[in-house]
Every structure is written in structure tokens, then in C-alpha cells.
C-alpha positions in Angstrom: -7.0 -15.5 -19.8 -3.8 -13.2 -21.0 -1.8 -11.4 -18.4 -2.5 -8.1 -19.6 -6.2 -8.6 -19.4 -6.1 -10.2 -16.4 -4.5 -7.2 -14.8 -6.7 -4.6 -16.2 -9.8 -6.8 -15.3 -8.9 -7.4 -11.7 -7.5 -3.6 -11.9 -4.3 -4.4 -10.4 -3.3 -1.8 -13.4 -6.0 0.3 -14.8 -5.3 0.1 -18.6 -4.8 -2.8 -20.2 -2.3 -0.6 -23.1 -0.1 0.0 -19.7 -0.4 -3.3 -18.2 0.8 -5.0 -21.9 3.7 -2.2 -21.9 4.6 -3.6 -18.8 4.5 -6.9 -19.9 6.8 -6.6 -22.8 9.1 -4.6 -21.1 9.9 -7.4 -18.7 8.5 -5.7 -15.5 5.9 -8.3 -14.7 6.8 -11.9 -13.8 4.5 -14.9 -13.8 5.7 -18.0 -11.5 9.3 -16.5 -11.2 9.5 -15.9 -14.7 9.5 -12.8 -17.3 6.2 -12.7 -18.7 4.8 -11.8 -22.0 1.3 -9.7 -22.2 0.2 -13.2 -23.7 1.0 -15.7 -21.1 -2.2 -17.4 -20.0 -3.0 -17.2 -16.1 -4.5 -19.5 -14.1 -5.8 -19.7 -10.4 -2.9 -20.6 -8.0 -0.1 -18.2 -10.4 1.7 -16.1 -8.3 2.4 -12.0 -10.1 5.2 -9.8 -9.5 5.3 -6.4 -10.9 7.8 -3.7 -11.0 7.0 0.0 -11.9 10.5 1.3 -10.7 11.4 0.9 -7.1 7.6 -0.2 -6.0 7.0 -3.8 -6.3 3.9 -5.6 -5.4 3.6 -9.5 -5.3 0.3 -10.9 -5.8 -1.5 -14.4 -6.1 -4.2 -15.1 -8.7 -7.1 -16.4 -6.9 -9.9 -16.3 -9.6 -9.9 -15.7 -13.3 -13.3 -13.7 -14.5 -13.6 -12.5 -17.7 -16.3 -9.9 -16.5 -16.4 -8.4 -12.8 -18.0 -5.0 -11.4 -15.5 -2.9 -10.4 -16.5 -3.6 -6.4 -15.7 -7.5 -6.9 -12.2 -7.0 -8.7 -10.7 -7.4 -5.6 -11.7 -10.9 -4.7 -9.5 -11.9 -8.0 -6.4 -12.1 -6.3 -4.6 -12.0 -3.2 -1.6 -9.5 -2.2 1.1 -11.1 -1.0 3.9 -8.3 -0.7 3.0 -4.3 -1.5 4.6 -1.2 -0.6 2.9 2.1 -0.6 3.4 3.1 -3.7 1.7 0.1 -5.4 -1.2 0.8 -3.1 -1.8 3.7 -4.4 -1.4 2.8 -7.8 -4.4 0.4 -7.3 -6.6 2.6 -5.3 
């Protein structure tokens, strides 16, 4: 699955237009690389994503191309988070 779908499926960001900006402006990392909004992810991948000074680190723990809203949760596991990506997700 692409990054950028990934994250707006599993609602780590809500829109998939602001997860691919994210993507191509080098604020998301896949594996402890830059990522394009392309990159493929796969179970096991680790995420970290910058939106200015919040960070939150997160593991990919199931790739879905559908899930309700109530399961997006289970699709990956947060590693590192400060408040302010908390927030973002909640």
C-alpha cells in the first residue's frame, strides 16, 4: 500500500492530500529514510513524522485497504508521541 494512503486510512493524518504534502516535503520517514507519498509499506515498517516541533514515531502493524473508523487504530503501534501529535490524531 502507498504511504500516503496508508496514513489517511489508519488516520494517523486525516487527509490523504495532507499526508502526500507531507510526504514530498520530506517530513515523513520510512525505516530511517525520507519517504516519498509512493513508497510501499509493509507490516514491521517503522514511521516517523514531523509537522514542526511535534514528532510521533510509529510502527506499522497491519496494512488494510478498508477499515471502520473504530478499527484504524489496531493498524499500527505508537512508539514515541508528544502531545501535540495526539491531538492531531484524535
Amino acid at each position: 500500500m502507498r504511504l500516503d494512503k496508508f496514513l489517511k486510512v489508519s488516520r494517523i493524518i486525516k487527509r490523504r492530500t495532507v499526508a502526500k504534502e507531507a510526504c514530498d516535503g520530506g517530513r515523513v520517514m520510512l525505516n530511517g529514510r525520507v519517504a516519498k507519498a509512493g513508497a510501499e509499506v509493509k507490516e514491521g515498517d517503522i514511521m516517523e513524522i514531523r509537522f514542526g516541533s511535534r514528532v510521533g514515531r510509529y510502527e506499522v502493524a497491519a496494512v488494510q485497504e478498508v477499515v471502520r473508523k473504530e478499527n484504524a487504530a489496531e493498524m499500527y503501534r505508537v512508539l514515541q508521541e508528544d502531545e501535540g501529535m495526539l491531538a492531531e490524531r484524535s
